[in-house]
C-alpha positions as CSV (number, residue, x, y, z in Angstrom):
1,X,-48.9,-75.6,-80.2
2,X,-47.8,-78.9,-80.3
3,X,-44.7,-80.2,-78.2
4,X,-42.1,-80.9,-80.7
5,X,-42.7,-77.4,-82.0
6,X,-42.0,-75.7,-78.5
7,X,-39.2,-77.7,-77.9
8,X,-37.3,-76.4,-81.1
9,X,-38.2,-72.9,-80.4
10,X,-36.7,-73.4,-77.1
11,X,-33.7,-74.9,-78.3
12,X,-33.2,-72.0,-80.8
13,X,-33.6,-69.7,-77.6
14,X,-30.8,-71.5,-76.0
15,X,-28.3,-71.5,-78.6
16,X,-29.2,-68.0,-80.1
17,X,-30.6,-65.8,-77.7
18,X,-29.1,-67.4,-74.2
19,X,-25.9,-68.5,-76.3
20,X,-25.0,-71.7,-74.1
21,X,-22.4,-73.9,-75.3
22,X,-23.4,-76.3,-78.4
23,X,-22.8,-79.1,-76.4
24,X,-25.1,-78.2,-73.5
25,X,-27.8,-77.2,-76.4
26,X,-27.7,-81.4,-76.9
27,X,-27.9,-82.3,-73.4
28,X,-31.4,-80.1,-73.1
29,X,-32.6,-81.7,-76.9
30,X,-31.6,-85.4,-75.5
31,X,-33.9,-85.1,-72.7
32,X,-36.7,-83.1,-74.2
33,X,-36.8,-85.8,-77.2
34,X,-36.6,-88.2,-74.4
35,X,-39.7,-86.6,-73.2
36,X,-41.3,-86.7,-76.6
37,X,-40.4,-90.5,-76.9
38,X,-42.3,-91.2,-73.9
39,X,-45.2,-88.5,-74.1
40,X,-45.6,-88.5,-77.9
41,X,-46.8,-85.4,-79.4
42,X,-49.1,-84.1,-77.4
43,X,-50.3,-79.9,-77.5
44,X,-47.9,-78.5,-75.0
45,X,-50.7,-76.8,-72.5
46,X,-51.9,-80.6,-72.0
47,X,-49.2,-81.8,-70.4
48,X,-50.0,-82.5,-66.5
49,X,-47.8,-83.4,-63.5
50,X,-48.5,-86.9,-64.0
51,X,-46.9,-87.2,-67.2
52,X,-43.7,-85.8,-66.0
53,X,-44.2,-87.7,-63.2
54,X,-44.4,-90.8,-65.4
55,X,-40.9,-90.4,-67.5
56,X,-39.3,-89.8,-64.2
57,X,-40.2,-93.0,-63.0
58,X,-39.4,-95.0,-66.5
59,X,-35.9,-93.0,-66.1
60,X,-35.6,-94.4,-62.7
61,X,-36.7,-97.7,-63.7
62,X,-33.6,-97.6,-66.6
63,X,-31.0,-97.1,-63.7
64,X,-30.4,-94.1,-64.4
65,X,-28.8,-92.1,-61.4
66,X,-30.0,-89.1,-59.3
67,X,-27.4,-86.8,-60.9
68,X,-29.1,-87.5,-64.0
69,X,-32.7,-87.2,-62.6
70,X,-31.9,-83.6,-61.2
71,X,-30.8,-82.6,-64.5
72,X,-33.9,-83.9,-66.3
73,X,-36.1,-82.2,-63.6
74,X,-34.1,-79.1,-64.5
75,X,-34.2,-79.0,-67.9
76,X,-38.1,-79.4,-68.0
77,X,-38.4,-76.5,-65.3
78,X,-36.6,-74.4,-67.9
79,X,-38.5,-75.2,-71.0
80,X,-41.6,-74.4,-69.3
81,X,-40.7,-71.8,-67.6
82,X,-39.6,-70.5,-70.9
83,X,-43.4,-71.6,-72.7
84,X,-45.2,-69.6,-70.0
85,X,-43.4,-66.2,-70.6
86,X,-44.4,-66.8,-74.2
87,X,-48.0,-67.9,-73.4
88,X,-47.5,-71.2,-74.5
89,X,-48.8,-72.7,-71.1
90,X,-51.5,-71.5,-69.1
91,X,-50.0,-73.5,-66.0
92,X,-46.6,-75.2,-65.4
93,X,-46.6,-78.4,-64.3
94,X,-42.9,-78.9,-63.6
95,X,-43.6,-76.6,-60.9
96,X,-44.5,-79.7,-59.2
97,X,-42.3,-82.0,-59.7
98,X,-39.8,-83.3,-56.8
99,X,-35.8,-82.9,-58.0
100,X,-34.0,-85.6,-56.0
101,X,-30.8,-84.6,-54.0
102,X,-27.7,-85.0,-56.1
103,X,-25.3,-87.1,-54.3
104,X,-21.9,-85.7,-53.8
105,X,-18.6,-87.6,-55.2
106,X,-15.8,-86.2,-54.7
107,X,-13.5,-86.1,-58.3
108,X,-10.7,-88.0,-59.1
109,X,-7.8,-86.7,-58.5
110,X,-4.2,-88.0,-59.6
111,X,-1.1,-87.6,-57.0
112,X,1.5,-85.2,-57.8
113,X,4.3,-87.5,-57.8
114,X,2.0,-89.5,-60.0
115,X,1.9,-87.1,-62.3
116,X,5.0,-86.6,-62.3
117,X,6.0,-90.1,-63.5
118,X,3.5,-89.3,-66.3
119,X,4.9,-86.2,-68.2
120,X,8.3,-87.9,-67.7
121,X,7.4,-90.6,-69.3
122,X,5.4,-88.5,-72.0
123,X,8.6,-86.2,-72.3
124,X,11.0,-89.4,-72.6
125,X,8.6,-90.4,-75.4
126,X,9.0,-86.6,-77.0
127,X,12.7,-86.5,-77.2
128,X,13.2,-88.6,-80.7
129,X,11.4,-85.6,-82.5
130,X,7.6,-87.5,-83.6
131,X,5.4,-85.0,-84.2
132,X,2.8,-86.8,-82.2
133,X,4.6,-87.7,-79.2
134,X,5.4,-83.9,-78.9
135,X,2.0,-83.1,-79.7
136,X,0.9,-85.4,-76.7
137,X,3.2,-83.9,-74.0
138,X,2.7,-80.2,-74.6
139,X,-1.1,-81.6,-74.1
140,X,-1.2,-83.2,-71.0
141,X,1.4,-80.4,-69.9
142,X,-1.1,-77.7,-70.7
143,X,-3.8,-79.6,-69.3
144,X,-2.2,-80.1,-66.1
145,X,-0.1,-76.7,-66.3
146,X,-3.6,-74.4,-66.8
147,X,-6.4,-76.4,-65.3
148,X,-8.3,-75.6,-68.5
149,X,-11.2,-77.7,-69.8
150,X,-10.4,-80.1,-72.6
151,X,-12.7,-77.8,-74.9
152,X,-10.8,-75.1,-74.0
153,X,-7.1,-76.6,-75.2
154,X,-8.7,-78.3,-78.1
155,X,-10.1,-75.0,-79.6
156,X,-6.8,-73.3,-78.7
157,X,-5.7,-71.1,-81.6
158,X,-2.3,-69.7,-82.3
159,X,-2.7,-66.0,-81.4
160,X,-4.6,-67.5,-78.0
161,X,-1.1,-68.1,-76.3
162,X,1.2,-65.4,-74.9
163,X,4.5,-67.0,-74.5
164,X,6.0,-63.9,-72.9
165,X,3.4,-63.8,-70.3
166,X,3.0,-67.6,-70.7
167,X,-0.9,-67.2,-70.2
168,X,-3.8,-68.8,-72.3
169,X,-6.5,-66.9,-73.2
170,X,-9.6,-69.1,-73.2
171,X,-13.0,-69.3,-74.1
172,X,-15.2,-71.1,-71.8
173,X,-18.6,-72.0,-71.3
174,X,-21.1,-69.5,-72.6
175,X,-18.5,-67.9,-74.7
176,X,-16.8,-66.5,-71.6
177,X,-13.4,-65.4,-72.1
178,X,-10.3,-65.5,-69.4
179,X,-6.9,-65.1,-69.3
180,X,-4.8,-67.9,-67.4
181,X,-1.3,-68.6,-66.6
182,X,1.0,-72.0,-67.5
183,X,4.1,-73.0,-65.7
184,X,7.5,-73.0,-67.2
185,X,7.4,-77.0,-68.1
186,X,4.2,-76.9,-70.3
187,X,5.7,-73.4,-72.0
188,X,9.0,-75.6,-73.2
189,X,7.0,-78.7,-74.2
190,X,4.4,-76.2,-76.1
191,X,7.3,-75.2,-77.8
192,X,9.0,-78.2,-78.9
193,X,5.3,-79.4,-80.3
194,X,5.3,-75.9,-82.2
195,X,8.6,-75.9,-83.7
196,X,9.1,-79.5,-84.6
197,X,5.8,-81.6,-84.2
198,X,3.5,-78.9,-85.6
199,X,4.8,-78.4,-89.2
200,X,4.9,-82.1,-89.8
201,X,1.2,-82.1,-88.8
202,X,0.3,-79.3,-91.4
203,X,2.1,-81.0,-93.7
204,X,-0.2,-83.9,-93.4
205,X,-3.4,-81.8,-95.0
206,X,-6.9,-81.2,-93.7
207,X,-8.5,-84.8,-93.7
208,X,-10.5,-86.6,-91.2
209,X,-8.5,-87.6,-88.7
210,X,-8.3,-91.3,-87.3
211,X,-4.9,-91.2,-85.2
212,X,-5.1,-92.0,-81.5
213,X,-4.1,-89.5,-80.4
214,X,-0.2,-90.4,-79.6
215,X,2.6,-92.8,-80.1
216,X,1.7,-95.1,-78.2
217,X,-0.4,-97.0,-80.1
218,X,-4.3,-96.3,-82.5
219,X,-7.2,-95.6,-80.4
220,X,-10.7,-93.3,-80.9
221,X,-11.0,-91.4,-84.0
222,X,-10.6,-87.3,-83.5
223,X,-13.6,-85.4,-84.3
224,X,-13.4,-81.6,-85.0
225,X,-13.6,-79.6,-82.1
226,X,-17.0,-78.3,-81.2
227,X,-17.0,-75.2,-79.0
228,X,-19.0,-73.4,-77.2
229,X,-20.1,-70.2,-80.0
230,X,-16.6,-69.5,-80.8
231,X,-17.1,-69.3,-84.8
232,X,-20.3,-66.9,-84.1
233,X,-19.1,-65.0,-82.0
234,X,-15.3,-64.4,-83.3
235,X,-16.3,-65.0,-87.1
236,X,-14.3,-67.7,-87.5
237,X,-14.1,-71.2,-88.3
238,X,-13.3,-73.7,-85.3
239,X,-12.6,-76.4,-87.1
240,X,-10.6,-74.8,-89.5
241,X,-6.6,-75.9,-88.8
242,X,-5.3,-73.1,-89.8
243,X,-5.2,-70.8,-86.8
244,X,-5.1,-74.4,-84.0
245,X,-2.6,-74.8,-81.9
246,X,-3.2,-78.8,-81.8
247,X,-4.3,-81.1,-84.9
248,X,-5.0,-84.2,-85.3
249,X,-2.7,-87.2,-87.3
250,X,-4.2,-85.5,-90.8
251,X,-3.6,-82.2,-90.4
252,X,-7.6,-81.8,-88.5
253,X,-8.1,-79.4,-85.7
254,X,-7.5,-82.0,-82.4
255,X,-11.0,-83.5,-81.0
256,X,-12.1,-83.8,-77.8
257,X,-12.1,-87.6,-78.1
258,X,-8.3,-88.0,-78.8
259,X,-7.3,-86.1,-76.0
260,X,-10.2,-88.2,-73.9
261,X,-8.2,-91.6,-75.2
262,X,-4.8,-89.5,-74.3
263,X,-5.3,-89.4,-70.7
264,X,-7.1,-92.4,-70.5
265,X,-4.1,-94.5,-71.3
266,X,-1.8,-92.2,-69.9
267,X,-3.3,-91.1,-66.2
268,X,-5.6,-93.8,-66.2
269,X,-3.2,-96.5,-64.8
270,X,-1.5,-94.2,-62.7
271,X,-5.3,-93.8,-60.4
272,X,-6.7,-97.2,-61.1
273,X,-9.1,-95.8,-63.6
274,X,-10.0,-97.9,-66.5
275,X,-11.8,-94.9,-68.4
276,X,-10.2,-91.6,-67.0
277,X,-11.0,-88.3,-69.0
278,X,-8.9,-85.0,-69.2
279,X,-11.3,-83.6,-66.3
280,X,-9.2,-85.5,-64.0
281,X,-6.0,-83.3,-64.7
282,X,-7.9,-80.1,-64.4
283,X,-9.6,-81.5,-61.0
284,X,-5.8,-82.3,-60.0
285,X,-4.6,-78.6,-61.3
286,X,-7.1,-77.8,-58.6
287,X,-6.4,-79.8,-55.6
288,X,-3.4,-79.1,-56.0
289,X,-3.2,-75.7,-56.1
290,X,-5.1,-75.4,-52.9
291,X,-3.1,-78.1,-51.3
292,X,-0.1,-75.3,-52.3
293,X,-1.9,-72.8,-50.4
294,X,-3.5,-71.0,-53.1
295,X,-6.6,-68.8,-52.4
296,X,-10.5,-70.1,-53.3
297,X,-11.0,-67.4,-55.4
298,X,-7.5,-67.3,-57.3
299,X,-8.4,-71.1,-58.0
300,X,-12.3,-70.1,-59.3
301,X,-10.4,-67.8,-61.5
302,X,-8.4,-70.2,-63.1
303,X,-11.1,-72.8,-63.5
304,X,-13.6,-70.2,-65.1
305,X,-16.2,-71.3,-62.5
306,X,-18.8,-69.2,-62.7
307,X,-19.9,-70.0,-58.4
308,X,-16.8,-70.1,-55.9
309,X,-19.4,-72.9,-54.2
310,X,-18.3,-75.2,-57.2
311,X,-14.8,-74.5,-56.6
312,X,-15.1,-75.4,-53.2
313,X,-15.7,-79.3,-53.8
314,X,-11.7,-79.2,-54.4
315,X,-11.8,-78.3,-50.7
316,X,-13.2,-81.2,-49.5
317,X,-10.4,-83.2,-51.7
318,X,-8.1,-81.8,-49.5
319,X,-9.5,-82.3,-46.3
320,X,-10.1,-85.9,-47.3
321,X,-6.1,-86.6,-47.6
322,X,-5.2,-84.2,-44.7
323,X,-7.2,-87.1,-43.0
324,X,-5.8,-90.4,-44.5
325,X,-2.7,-88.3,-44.0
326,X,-3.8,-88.6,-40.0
327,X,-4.7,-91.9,-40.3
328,X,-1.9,-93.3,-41.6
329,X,0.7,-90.8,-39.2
330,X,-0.6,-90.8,-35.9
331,X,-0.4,-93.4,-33.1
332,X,-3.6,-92.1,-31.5
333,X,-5.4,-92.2,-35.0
């Protein structure tokens, strides 16, 4: 079997049979292609060490970093590890193949009193009634409020918020489904956006939508939001706008990108960050949380982390401002 023809059957496997999240699927195809641009086409059982060994290097060559390179390594391990249990491959030559050690960097994480000064701002901006100004604060209130993934929010629908409870239910990575709580501040702005900004937005239709994503000015287009298997495995359709909770300037189910361009321009001054995405406000959910004194495990929870040890990185957050803190404090620091 040639390559190209593996690596489609293993791409089916992922999204069908293993389910992973559509845009996961396209991190796996861009480096086997990758692979393919380099190897060519070769019968899959003739692929050797050195080969993999050569579009490491080239990848190291084009700068790319060892986060990156790790990834690669593992997403050939998986595609051959799949081949063998089909007989595809008599031997597995990833098998060999050295992952480099990912470096560490700890996330950026926005103060609380600067975040403070943001959804004030963004709720001074709310108060004259435009429907995306309202929109744009129940977002970054939500964001912040639930530590949910900017995937998550975007495919939000309707029936997905309990307002009595004031708890999301979510569906995360690998269509996996929890149930999280939201503070009292994002429950009134969600509110507001649902009462008065949401109607107008319906009103607008179903087109493609273009708007920045806020008031404040135009910015990256919104694309429909793609989710991980939510219209297989719930029958419905996620970009329909129908059932959203947030749209777009048309009338559109709300994109990723907008809400990337969102807290870019609103959060991103507020760190230093010239290119800031909504992960930020869900690593700052996280710190802090624990910097409240809430329990590891409560906080995996809540992110929808599947390891407590990749919860525990918010850890280290802390314990790097406990020391500045003890820098900046103590005569004997």
């Amino acid at each position: 079997m040639h390559t190209s023809a593996a690596v489609e059957g293993y791409l089916t496997h992922l999204a069908d049979v293993r389910r992973l999240a559509p845009a996961t699927v396209r991190a796996y195809r861009s480096d086997l292609l990758d692979l393919l641009e380099t190897l060519g086409d070769p019968p899959l059982d003739d692929i050797e060490v050195d080969d993999l060994r050569e579009w490491q290097w080239r990848a190291a060559q084009a700068g790319r970093s060892k986060a990156t390179a790790a990834r690669r390594t593992s997403t050939l391990r998986g595609f051959f590890a799949w081949a063998g249990e089909r007989g595809l491959v008599a031997a597995d030559p990833s098998q060999r193949l050295v992952s480099p050690k990912r470096g560490r960097t700890l996330p950026t994480v926005a103060t609380a009193d600067a975040l403070d000064e943001v959804l004030a701002a963004s709720a001074a901006q709310a108060v004259n009634g435009d429907a995306l100004a309202l929109r744009d604060h129940a977002l970054l209130e939500l964001l912040y409020g639930s530590g949910a993934r900017v995937s998550e929010v975007c495919s939000l629908d309707l029936d997905d918020i309990d307002h009595d409870r004031r708890t999301l239910r979510l569906h995360g990575k690998g269509d996996k489904e929890r149930v999280v709580p939201f503070g009292l501040p994002a429950e009134r702005a969600v509110q507001a956006y649902l009462v008065r900004g949401r109607p107008a937005l319906v009103a607008r239709g179903g087109g493609d939508d273009g708007d920045g994503g806020g008031s404040a000015g135009p910015s990256r287009a919104e694309g429909p939001s793609r989710t991980a298997g939510r219209s297989s495995a719930r029958g419905d359709n996620v970009s329909s706008p129908a059932r959203a909770v947030f749209l777009g300037a048309k009338g559109a189910r709300l994109g990723p990108r907008a809400v990337h361009a969102l807290v870019s321009r609103t959060v991103g001054p507020s760190v230093g960050a010239d290119a800031l995405g909504p992960h930020a406000l869900r690593h700052s959910a996280a710190t802090h949380l624990l910097d409240g004194g809430a329990d590891l495990r409560a906080v995996q929870e809540i992110l929808g982390h599947a390891s407590l040890g990749t919860t525990q990185i918010y850890t280290h957050v802390s314990s790097e401002r406990l020391r500045e803190a003890y820098r900046l404090a103590h005569p004997r620091a």
